[in-house]
Structures are given as C-alpha cells and as structure tokens.
GUDO-196604 format. One record per residue: x, y, z of N, C-alpha, C in turn; residue in one letter. Coordinates in pm, whole numbers. Example, Ala and Ser with C-alpha at 12.3 -4.5 7.8 and 13.67 -1.06 7.14 Angstrom:
2
{n_east 1319 n_north -569 n_up 780 ca_east 1230 ca_north -450 ca_up 780 c_east 1320 c_north -330 c_up 780 resn A}
{n_east 1285 n_north -225 n_up 708 ca_east 1367 ca_north -106 ca_up 714 c_east 1290 c_north 3 c_up 787 resn S}
This chain:
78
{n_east -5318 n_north -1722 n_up 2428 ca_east -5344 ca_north -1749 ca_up 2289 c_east -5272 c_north -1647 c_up 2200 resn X}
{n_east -5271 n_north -1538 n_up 2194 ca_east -5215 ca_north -1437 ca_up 2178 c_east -5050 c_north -1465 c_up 2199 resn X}
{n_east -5005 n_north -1411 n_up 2274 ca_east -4874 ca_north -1487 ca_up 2284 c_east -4778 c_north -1622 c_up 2209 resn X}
{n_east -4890 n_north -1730 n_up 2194 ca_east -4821 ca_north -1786 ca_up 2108 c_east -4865 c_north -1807 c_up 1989 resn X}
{n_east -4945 n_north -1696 n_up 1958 ca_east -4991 ca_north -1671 ca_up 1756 c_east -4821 c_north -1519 c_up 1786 resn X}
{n_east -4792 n_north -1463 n_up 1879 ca_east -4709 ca_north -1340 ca_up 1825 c_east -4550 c_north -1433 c_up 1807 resn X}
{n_east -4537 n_north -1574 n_up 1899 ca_east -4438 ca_north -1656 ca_up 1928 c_east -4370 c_north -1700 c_up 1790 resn X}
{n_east -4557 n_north -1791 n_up 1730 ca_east -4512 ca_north -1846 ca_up 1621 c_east -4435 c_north -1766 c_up 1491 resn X}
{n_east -4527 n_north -1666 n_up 1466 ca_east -4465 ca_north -1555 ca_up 1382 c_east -4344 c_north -1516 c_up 1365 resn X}
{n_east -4305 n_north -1514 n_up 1484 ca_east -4154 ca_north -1464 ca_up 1540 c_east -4052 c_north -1638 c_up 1521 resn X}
{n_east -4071 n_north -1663 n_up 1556 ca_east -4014 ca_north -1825 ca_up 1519 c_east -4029 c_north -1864 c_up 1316 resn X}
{n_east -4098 n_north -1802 n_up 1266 ca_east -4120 ca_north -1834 ca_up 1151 c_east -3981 c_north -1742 c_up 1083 resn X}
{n_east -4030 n_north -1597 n_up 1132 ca_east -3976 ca_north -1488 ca_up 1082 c_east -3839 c_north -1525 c_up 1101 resn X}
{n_east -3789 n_north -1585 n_up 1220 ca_east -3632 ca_north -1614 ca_up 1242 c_east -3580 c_north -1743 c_up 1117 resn X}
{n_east -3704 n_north -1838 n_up 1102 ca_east -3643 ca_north -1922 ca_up 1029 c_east -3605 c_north -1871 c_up 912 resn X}
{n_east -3677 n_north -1808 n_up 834 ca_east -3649 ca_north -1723 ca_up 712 c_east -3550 c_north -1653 c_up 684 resn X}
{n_east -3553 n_north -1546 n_up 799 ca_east -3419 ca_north -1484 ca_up 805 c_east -3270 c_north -1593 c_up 781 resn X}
{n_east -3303 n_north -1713 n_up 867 ca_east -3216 ca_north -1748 ca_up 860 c_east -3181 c_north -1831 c_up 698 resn X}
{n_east -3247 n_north -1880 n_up 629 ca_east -3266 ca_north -1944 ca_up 524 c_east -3193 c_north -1815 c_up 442 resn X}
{n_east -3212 n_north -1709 n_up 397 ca_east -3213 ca_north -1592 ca_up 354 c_east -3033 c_north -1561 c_up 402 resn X}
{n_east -3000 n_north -1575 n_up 522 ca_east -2877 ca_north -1588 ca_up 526 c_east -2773 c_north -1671 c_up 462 resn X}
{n_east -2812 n_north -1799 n_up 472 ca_east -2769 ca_north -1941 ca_up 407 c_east -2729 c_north -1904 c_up 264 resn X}
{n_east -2878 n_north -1874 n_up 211 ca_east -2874 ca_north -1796 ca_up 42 c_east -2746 c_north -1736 c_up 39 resn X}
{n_east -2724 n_north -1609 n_up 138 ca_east -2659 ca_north -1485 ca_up 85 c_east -2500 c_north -1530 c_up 84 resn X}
{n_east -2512 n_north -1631 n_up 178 ca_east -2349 ca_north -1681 ca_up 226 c_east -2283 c_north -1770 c_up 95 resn X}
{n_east -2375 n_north -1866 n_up 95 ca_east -2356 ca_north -1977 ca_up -18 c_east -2316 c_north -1909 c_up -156 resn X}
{n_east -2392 n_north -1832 n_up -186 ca_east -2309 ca_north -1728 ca_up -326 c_east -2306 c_north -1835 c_up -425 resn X}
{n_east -2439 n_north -1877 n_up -417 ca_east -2459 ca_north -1982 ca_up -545 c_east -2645 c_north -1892 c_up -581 resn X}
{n_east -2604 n_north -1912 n_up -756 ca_east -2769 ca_north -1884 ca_up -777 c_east -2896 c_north -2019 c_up -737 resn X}
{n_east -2999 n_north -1928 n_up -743 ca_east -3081 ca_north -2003 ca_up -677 c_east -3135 c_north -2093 c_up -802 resn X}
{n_east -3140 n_north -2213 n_up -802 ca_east -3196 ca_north -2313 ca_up -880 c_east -3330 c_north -2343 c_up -890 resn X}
{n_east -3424 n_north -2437 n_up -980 ca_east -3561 ca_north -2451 ca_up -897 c_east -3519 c_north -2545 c_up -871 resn X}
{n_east -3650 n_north -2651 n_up -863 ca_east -3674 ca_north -2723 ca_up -799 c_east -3667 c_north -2900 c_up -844 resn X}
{n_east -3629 n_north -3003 n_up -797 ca_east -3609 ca_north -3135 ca_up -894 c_east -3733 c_north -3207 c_up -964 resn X}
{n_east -3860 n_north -3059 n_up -940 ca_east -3951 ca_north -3048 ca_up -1076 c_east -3913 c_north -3034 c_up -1218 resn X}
{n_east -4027 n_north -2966 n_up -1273 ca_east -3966 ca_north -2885 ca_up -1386 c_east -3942 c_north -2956 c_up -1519 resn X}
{n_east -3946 n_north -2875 n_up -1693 ca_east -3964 ca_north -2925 ca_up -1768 c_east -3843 c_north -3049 c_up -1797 resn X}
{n_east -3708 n_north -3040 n_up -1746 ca_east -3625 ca_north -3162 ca_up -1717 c_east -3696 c_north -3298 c_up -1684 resn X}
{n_east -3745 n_north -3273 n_up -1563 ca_east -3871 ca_north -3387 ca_up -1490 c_east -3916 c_north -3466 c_up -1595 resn X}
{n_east -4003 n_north -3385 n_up -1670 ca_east -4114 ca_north -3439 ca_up -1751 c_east -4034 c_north -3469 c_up -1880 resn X}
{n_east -3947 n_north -3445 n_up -1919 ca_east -3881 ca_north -3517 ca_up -2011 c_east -3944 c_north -3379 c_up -2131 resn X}
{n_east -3978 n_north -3240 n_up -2101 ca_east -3990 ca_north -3150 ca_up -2207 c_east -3913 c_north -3068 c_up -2227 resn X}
{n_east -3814 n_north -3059 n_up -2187 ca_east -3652 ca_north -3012 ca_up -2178 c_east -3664 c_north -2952 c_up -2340 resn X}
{n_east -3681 n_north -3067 n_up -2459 ca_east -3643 ca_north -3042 ca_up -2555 c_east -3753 c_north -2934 c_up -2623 resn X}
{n_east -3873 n_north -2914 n_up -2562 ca_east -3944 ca_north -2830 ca_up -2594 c_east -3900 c_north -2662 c_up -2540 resn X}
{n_east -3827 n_north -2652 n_up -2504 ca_east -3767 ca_north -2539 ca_up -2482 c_east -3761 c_north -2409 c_up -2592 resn X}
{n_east -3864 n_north -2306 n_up -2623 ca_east -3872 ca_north -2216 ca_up -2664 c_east -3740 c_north -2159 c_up -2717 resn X}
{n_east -3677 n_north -2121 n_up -2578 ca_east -3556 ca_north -2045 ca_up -2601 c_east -3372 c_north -2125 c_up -2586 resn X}
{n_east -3395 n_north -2229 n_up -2548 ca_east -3284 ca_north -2303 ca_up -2586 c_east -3299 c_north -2373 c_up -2667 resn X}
{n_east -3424 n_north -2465 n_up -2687 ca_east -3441 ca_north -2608 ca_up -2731 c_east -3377 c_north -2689 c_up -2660 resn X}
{n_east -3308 n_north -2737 n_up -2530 ca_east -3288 ca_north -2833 ca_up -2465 c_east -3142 c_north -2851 c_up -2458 resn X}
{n_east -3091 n_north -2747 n_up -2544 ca_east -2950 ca_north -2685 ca_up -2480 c_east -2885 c_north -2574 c_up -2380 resn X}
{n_east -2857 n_north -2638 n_up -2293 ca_east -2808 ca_north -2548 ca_up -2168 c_east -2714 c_north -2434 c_up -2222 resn X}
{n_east -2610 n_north -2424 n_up -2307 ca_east -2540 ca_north -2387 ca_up -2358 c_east -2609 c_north -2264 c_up -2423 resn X}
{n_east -2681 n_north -2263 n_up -2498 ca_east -2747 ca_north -2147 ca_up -2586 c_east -2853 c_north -2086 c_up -2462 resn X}
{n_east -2874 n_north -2119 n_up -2336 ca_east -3002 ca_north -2051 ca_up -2264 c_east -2863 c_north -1968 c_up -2209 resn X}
{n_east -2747 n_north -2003 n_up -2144 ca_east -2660 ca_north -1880 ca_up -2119 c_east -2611 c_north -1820 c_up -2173 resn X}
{n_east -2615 n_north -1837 n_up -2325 ca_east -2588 ca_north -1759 ca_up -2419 c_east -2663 c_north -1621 c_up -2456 resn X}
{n_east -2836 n_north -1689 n_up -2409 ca_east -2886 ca_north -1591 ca_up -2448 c_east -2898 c_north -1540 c_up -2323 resn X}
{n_east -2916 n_north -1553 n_up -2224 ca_east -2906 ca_north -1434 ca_up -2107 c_east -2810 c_north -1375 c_up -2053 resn X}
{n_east -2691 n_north -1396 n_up -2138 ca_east -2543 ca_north -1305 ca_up -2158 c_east -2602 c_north -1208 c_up -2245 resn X}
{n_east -2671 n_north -1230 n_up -2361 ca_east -2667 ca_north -1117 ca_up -2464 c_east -2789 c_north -1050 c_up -2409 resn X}
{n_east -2914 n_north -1069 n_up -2328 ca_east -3035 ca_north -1051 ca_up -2275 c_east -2938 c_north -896 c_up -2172 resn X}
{n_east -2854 n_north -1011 n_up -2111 ca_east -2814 ca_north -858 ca_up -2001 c_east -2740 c_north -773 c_up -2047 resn X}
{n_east -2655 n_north -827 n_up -2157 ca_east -2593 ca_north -691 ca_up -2236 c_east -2716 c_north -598 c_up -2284 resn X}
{n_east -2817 n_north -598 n_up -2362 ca_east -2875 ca_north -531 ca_up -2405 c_east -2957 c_north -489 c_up -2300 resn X}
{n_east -2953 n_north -546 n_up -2187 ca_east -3024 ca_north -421 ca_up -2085 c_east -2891 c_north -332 c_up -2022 resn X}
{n_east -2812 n_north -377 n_up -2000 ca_east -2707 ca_north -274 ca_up -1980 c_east -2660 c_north -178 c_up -2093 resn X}
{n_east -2652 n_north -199 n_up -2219 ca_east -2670 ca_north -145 ca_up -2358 c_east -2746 c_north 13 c_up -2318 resn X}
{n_east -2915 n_north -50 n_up -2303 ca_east -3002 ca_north 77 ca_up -2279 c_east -2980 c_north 158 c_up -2162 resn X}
{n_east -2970 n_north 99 n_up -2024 ca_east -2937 ca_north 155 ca_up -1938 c_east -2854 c_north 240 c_up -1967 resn X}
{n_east -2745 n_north 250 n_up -2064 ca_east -2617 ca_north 347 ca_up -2036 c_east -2678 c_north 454 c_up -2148 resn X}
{n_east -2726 n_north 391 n_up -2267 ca_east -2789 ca_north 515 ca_up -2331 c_east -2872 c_north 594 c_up -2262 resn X}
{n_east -2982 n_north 568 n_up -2225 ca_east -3056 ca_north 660 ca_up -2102 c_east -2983 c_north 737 c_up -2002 resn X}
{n_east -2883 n_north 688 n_up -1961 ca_east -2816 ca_north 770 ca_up -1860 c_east -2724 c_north 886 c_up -1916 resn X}
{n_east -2658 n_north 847 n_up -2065 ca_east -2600 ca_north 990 ca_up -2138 c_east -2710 c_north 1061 c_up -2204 resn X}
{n_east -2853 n_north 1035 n_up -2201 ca_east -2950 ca_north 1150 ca_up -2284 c_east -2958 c_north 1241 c_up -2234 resn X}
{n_east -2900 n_north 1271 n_up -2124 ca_east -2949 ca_north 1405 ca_up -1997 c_east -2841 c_north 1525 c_up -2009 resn X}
C-alpha cells in the first residue's frame, strides 16, 4: 500500500515536471483558459482595456516600465 501511494506521487511528480518542461521549451506565454470574460461575452466590461486587446498591452508595457523606472531608482539611492 505504501509503495504504491510513494509510486503514484512519483508518477505525478514526473508528469509535471514534464508539463513544466513543454512550458519552458515552447517559449510561448502562458494563456488562460477557453473560459473567461471573452466566454461570457464581458470582454467589453474590461476595467483596464475596455475590450481592446491593443490598449491592455499598452498598458502592461508602461506597467513594466514603471516598475523598472523604480527598480533603477532604488538601486542608485545607495
């Protein structure tokens, strides 16, 4: 019994790993899922785009500039 509760684990743990490989190889970001406010047709309720794809990478271009922004100030205060 033992043995194959340590089996399964180990069989799980490999699948993952391997999934996790797949990820790292493919060098594509990870997407969700063919849920999601698209699904339901609330796309256009979108806070931060409004239902334009175009302005959500817009803003997490300027999102990561301004964390790279601070990051570099913090690193010359020293």
């Amino acid at each position: 019994m033992f043995a194959t509760l340590i089996a399964a684990f180990v069989v799980i743990g490999i699948l993952f790993a391997a999934m996790a490989v797949g990820v790292i190889f493919s060098n594509k970001p990870i997407k969700g899922s063919c849920g999601g406010l698209a699904t339901l047709g609330m796309k256009d309720g979108c806070e931060i785009c409004g239902g334009d794809s175009n302005a959500c990478e817009e803003n997490t271009r300027q999102e990561n500039a301004k964390r790279a922004g601070s990051l570099g100030k913090d690193v010359l205060k020293t």
